[in-house]
C-alpha positions in Angstrom: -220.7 -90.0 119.3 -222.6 -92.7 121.6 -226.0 -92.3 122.8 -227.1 -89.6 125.4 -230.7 -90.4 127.7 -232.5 -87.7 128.3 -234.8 -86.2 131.1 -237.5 -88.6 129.5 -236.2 -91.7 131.0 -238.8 -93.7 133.3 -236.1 -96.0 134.4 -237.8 -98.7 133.3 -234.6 -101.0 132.4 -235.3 -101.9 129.3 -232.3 -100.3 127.7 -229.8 -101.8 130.6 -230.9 -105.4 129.4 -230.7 -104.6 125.9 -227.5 -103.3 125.4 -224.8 -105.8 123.9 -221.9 -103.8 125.7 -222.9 -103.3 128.9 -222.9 -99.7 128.5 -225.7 -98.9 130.4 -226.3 -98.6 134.1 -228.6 -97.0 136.7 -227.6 -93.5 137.6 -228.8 -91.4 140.4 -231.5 -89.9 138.7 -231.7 -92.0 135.2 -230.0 -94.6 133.3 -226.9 -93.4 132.0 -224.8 -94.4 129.4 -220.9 -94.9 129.2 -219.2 -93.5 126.2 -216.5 -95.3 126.4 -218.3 -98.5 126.0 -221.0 -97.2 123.7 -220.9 -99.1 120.1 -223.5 -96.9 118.9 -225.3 -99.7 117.9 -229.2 -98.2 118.5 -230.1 -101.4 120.4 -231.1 -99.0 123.4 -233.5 -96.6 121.3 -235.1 -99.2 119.3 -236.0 -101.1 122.9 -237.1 -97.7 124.5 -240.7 -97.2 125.2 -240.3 -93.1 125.7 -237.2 -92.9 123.0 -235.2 -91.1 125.6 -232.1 -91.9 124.1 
């Protein structure tokens, strides 16, 4: 199961320029994640300064 944000995002971009897949993009309201790229690899929640993934 790959890694969900939450409503805690800031949209900072941190997790965007940290992913290895390119998984991650801006969405309307937050980043969101594609699941069909998503390694789970935790490269986006270690990098996350709110842990909203």
């Amino acid at each position: 199961m790959s890694y969900k944000i939450t409503d805690k995002c800031i949209s900072c971009g941190a997790c965007e320029m940290e992913c290895p897949v390119g998984a991650i993009s801006q969405g309307e309201e937050r980043y969101i994640i594609d699941p069909e790229k998503c390694i789970e690899c935790g490269a986006c929640q270690a990098i996350c300064p709110v842990r909203s993934t």
